[in-house]
C-alpha positions in Angstrom: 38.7 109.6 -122.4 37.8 107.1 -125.2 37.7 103.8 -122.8 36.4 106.5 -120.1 32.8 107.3 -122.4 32.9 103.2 -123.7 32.7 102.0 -120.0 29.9 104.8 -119.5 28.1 103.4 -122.6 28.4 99.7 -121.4 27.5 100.2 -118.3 24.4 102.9 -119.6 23.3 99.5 -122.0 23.6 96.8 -118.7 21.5 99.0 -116.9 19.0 99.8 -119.3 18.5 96.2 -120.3 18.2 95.2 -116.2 15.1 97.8 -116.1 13.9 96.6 -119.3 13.4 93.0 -117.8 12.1 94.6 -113.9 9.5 96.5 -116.3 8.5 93.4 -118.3 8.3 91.3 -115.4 5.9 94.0 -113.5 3.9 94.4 -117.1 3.3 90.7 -117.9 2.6 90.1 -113.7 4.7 87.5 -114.0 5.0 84.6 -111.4 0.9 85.4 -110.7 -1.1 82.8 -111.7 -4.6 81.6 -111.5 -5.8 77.9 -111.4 -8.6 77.7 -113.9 -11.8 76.9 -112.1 -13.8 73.7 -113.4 -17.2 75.5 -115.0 -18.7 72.0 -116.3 -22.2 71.6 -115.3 -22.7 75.6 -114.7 -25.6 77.4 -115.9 -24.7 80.2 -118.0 -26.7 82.8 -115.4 -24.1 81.8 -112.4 -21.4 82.1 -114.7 -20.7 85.8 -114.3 -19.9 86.0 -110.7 -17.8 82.8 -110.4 -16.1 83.9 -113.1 -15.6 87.7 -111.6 -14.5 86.1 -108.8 -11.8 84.6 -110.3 -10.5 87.6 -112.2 -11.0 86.0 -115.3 -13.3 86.9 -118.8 -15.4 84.3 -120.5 -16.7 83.8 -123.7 -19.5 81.3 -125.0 -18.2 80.2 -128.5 -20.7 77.3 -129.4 -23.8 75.7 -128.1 -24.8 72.6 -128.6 -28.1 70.2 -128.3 -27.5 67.5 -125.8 -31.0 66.1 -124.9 -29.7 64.2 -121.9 -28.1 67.9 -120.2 -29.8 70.4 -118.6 -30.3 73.7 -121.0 -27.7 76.5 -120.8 -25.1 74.5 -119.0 -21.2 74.7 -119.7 -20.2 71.3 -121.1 -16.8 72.0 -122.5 -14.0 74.6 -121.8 -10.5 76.4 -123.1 -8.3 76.3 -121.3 -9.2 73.3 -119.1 -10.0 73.0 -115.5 -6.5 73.5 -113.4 -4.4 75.4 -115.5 -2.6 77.9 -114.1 -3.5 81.6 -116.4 -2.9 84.4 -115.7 -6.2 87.2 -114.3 -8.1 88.6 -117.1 -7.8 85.4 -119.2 -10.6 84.7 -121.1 -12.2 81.3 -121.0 -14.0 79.6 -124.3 -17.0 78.3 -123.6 -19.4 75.7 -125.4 -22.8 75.5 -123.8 -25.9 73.5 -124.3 -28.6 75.6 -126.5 -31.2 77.5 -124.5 -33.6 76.6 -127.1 -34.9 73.1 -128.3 -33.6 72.3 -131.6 -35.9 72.9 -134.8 -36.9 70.6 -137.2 -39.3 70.5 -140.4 -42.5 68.4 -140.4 -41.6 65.5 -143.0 -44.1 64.7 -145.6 -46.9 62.0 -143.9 -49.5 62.8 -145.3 -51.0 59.4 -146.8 -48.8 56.9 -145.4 -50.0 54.4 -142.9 -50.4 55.1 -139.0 -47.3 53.0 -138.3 -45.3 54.8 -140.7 -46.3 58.4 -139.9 -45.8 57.5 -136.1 -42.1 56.1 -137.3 -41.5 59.3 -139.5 -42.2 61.5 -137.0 -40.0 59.7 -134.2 -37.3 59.9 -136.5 -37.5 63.9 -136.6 -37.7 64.4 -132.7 -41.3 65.1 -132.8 -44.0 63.3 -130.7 -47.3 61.7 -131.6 -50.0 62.9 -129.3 -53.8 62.2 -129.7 -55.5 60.4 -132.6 -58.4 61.4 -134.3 -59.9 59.2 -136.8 -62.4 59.9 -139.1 -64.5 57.4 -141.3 -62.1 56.9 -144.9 -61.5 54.2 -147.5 -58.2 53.7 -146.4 -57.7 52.3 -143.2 -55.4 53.8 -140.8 -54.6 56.1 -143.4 -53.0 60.0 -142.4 -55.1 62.1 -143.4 -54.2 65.4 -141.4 -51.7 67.0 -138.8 -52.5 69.1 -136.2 -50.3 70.9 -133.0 -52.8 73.0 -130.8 -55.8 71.8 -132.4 -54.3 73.8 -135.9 -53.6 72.5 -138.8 -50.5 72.8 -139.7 -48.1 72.2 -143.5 -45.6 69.8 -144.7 -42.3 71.0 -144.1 -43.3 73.8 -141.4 -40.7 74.6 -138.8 -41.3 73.3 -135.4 -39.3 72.7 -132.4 -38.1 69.6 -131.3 -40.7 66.8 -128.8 -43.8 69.2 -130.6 -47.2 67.2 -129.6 -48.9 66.4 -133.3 -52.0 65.2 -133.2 -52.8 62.8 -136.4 -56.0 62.8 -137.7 -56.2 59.0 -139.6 
């Protein structure tokens, strides 16, 4: 009776452990995978169907200011391109901002033409028309201006912003 109820019991453990693995294996899907698609290069507003298609979730982790890329592109990704995941992986994106990047006015005010225009190149920000206006000080900045409004020393402005000088 004893070795009778301890072959049961062995055999009841074997069998057990055997469906424990078939469940696992349907759980995890394993052996169905998914090659990662290659996303560089596509805008963030084609990304949810190709993605979809795919069975797979993405998330935009960072963006980044590349002035020679398009704006709102995919320029990095995790895991990378031909990796075989399983469906409903989700994929860490870093994009290229949607926005230009924003920078303060430096201080030109009285410094020379040449410098101003150097200053302001330096910042990302672009020197449109000239205005001058009769002074003691030659080619001396006297004024700042984007739109035709004057604007203040360290005043938030996006990146390539037209300032007109008036010297």
């Amino acid at each position: 009776s004893f070795l009778r109820n301890l072959f049961f019991a062995v055999f009841t453990l074997i069998l057990l452990f055997f469906l424990w693995l078939k469940w696992l294996n349907i759980y995890t899907d394993h052996n169905h995978v998914i090659s990662v698609p290659d996303l560089n290069g596509v805008h963030i507003k084609a990304l949810d169907s190709l993605v979809k298609s795919y069975a797979l979730r993405y998330e935009i982790i960072d963006s980044v200011f590349y002035k020679s890329h398009k704006r709102g592109v995919v320029v990095n990704q995790d895991p990378l391109p031909n990796v075989d995941v399983k469906k409903n992986r989700r994929i860490y994106l870093t994009i290229t901002s949607l926005n230009q990047r924003k920078v303060n006015l430096p201080d030109i005010y009285d410094l020379t033409l040449r410098q101003a225009v150097s200053k302001l190149q330096k910042n990302n920000l672009v020197v449109g028309r000239l205005e001058y206006r009769a002074d003691i000080a030659t080619n001396k900045v006297l004024a700042f201006k984007v739109n035709g409004i004057e604007i203040k020393v360290g005043q938030e402005l996006y990146g390539e912003t037209i300032i007109d000088l008036v010297v």
